[in-house]
Every structure is written in structure tokens, then in C-alpha cells.
N, C-alpha and C positions, 0 to 999 in steps of 0.2 A: 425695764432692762432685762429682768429675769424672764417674763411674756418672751422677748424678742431671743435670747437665747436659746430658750423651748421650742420656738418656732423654725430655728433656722436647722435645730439639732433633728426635731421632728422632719424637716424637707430632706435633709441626709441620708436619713436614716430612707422614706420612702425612694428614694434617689435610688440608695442600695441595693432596695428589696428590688424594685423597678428593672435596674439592671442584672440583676440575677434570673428573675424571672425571663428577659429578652433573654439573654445566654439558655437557659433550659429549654425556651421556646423555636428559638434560632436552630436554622438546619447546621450544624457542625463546615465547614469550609474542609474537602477531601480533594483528595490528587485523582483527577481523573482516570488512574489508570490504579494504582496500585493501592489509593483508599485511605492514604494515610491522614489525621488532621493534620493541616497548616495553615497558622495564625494569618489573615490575610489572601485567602488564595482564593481566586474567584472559580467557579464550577468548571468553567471550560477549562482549567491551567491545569497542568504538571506539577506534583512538587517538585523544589530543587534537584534531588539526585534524578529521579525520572526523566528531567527537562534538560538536564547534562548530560545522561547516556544519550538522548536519541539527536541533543546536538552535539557529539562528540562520535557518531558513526565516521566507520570505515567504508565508503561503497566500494563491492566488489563488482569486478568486470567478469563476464560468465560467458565464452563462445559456445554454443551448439551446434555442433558438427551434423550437418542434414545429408541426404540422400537424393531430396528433390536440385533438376540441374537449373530450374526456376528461384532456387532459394538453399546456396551451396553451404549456409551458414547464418544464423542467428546471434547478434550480439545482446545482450543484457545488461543490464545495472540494475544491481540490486541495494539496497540501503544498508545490510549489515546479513549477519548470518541467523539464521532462524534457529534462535535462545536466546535465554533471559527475558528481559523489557518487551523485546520485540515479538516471541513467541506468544506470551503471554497479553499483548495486542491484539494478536490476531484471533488466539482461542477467545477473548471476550468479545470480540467484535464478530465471528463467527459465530458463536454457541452459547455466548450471552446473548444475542441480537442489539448490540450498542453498536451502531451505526455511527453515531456521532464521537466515539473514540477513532474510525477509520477517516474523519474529515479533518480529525487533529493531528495527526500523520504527518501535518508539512513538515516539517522539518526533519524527519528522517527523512523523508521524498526530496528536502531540495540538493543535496550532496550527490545521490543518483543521477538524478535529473540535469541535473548542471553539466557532468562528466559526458550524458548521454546527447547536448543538447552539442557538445565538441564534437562529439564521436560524429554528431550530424552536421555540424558543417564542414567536416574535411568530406568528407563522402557525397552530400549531396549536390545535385545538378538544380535544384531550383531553391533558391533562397529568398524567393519573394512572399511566401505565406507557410506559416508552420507547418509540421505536421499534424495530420490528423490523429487524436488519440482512442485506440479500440480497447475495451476492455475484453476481457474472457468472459464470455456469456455462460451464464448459467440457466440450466434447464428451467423451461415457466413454472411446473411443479417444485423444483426446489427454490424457486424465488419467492413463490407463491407463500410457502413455509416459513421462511426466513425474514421475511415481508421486505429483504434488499438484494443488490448484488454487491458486494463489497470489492469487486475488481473495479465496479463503477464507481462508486464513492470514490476511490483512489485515483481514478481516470480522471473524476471531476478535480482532486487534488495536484493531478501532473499537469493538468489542460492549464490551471491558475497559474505553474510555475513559469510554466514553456507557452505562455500566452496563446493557448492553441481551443481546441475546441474537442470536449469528450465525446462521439458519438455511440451512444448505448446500443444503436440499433445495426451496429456495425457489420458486427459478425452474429449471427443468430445461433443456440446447440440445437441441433433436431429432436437428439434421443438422451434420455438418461444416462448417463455412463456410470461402472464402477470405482469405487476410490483406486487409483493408479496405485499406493502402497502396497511394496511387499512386490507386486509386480515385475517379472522379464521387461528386459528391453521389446521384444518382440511381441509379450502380451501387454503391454501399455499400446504398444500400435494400433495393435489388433479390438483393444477395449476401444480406442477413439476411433476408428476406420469411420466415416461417414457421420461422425458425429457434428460437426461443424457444416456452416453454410454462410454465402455470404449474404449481404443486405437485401431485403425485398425491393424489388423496384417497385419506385414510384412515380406516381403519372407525369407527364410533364403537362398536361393540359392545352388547352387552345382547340386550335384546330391540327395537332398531331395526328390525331387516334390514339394508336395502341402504343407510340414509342414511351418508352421508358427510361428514367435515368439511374446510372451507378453510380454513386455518392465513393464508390472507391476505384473509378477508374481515374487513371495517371493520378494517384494520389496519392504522397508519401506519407507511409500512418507507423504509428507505436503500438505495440500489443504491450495492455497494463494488467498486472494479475498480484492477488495478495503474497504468492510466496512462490519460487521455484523450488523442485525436486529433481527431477530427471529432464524436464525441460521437454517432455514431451508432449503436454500439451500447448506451450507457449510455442512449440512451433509446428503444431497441425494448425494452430491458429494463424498460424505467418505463412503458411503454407495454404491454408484459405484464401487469406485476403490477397497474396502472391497473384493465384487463379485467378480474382475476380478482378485484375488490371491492378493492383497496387502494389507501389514500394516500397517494400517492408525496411525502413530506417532503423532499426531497433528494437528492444523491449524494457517493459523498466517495472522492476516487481521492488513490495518493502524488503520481500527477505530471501533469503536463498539458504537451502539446507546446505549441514555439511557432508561433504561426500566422505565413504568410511574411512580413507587412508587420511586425509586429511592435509594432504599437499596440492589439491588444487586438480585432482583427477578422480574419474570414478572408476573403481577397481574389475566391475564388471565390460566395462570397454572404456580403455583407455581413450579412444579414439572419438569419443562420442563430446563429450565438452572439454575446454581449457577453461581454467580463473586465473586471476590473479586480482590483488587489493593493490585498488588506486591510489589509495591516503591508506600512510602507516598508523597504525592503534598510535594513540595519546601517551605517553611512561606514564606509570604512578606520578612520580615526581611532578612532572609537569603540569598534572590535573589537580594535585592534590589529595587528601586522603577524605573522602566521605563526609561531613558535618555528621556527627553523631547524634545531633537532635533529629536527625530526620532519616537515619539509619534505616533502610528495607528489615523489615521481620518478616516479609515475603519470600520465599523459595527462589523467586526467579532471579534475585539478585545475588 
């Protein structure tokens, strides 16, 4: 009796050690974005509060007031305002090279997308095949570096929602450009002048010869980009694909900064964009107050 006692106390006890050892050996389960441990949480997942800000956005609506008479106005949807969570997205998915937190996006992308996917059926003339979705192309040098483009990862994330199709080779950059911050309205023009291009043609084969086909003629497409600022490259880009026979339905970024005044105008020319937010913010009350076990010791929160 006492044998069997020793022996079951001995299998415990290695039971214990056993389990200790997994736990030290075991990778920690962390929130894909902000790092924290949670009991339970598989690698791709959120934790809690992270997973409640980005499905509890606001998408804002963004017009861009243009100049070309081919493209008198750009509309946008953006998932929220560029700060917090979502800022903090973008710098690690940029400048940490995690690509795979930009494919986890859906859900602040499907509130945008959803609003933008209305915007396009009161407006459009063909509603028999989606839109085409274009990302903002990034120079081959700086792709090269970065080893993605993350306008594209998002494209492939809005093409899922909006059952459409991302084409990467959509719009091409020619040249380098400088970071648009800090920039005039009239030197951001000037930085992008000629920087954009549309699609390479491609052969159509047989017995054509030389004809070639535009993958963006009569084709209504979406320009995707990780964040708006002044909006002046989202629509040299609409204003590209404009030229090359398309109908520019839209644009749909994660984030949009804020402009300085802060009411939905930017101070430097009033006349250049309108916003307004489509879904009003959540109360406290309504949401709730935070769980404290999984409280951000992050900055961005």
C-alpha cells in the first residue's frame, strides 16, 4: 500500500516538474499588436482591449476637393483617425517590417469598406462585377527595402471584404518621391508631378501583333493606401488611373490624420477637403470601463 502511495505521489510530483518545465519552455501567448501576455490567445489574435478599439472604430468620410475636370472630387473612408492602436499599426507594420499585422486589419477595414461599398452603389452605373481595387504603389527601391508594400497587403484585405480583386500592378511609381510632411499644398504637387503611371500593357497574344490590353479601361477601381494626410497622393493616384480610362469609385485608407483645427477642415485651405464621421464614438458607459487585467502600459492607449 505504502509502494503504491510513493508511486502515485512520485507521478505528481514528475507531473509538476513536467508542467513547469512546458510553461518555461512554451513561447508566452502575446497580442499581436501591443505585446501583452493573454492566457489563451493564439499568435494571430488581439488581446481583448486591442480587439475592442479596432472593432469599436468610427469610419470617417474625407471629400478631396481636386482641380482636374476629369476627377472634380475624391471620396474616402478611412477606419479611424491616425492615433493610438491604429498609429501604432501602422509604425510596426511600416518600420518594424510586420506585414502580417497589416493582413490582421480586417476589422478596422470592414466599417470603412462597408460605408464605401454604399457610397458605391448609389453612384455606380455598373453593378454587375466589383470594383477593381488599386493600391498606392510604392517605388521598386523602397519595396525592395521593406521586402512589402503595405498599401498592397490592405488592398488584398479590402479586395476579401468587397469580394473584388487587389491588382498590385495597377498603377506603377516611376520616381522616388520625398516624404509629402511638413509640405505646401503646392510643394506636395510639385514633389509628385509625374511620379505615377498607369499599368504596363500587356500582350493580348494570337494573331493581334502589337495590340495591347488596359486592365483599367471602363473599369471602376478603389485607390487603397495605409493612411491619409493631405490626400494628395490619393488623388494624383485617382487622377492617374482617371487618364488611363477608369472610374475612380472611391478610396479607402486604415487611417486619416487629423487636421489642425480639428473640425473636419484643414486650416491651410479650407476648400481642399470636407470630413465628417459616419458612426458616432461608443460613450464610456456603453463600452464599458477597460478590464484591468489587460490594461495597455503602452503609450498609445
Amino acid at each position: 500500500m505504502k509502494e503504491k502511495e510513493q508511486r502515485q505521489r512520485l507521478l505528481r510530483s514528475l507531473r509538476s516538474v513536467g508542467h513547469f518545465i512546458g510553461q518555461l519552455l512554451l513561447e508566452p501567448a502575446r497580442c499581436l499588436l501591443c505585446g501583452d501576455n493573454v492566457a489563451g490567445l493564439r499568435p494571430e489574435d488581439f488581446c481583448p482591449l486591442c480587439a475592442d478599439f479596432f472593432a469599436n472604430l468610427s469610419p470617417i468620410k474625407t471629400t478631396l476637393l481636386g482641380d482636374d475636370p476629369l476627377l472634380p472630387n475624391l471620396v474616402c473612408f478611412s477606419g479611424g483617425f491616425y492615433e493610438g492602436p491604429i498609429q501604432e499599426a501602422i509604425y510596426q507594420i511600416k518600420y518594424l517590417k510586420r506585414p502580417e499585422l497589416a493582413l490582421a486589419m480586417e476589422a478596422a477595414m470592414i466599417p470603412p469598406a462597408v460605408s464605401l461599398a454604399e457610397h458605391i452603389r448609389l453612384q455606380c452605373q455598373d453593378q454587375t462585377k466589383p470594383p477593381l481595387i488599386l493600391p498606392v504603389p510604392l517605388h521598386t527601391t523602397k519595396k525592395r527595402e521593406r521586402g512589402f508594400n503595405q498599401a498592397e497587403l490592405l488592398g488584398t484585405v479590402a479586395a476579401k471584404i468587397l469580394k473584388s480583386r487587389c491588382e498590385s500592378g495597377g498603377l506603377r511609381r516611376l520616381r522616388a518621391t520625398s516624404p509629402q510632411f511638413g509640405l505646401s499644398r503646392s510643394a506636395r504637387r510639385h514633389n509628385l508631378d509625374g511620379a505615377f503611371a498607369g499599368p504596363a500593357h500587356f500582350p493580348i497574344g494570337g494573331n493581334f501583333g502589337n495590340l495591347t490590353k488596359n486592365i483599367l479601361a471602363d473599369r471602376e477601381v478603389v485607390i487603397v493606401d495605409d493612411v491619409v494626410t493631405s490626400g494628395a497622393t490619393l488623388y494624383e493616384c485617382a487622377r492617374t488611373a482617371s487618364a488611363c480610362g477608369a472610374r475612380v469609385v472611391g478610396a479607402l485608407t486604415l487611417a486619416r490624420a487629423r487636421w489642425r483645427d480639428d473640425k473636419g477642415r484643414d486650416e491651410t485651405n479650407q476648400r481642399e477637403m470636407v470630413s465628417e464621421t459616419l458612426v458616432p464614438a461608443l460613450s464610456a458607459e456603453k463600452c464599458g470601463p477597460p478590464d484591468q487585467s489587460v490594461r495597455r502600459r503602452r503609450a498609445f492607449f
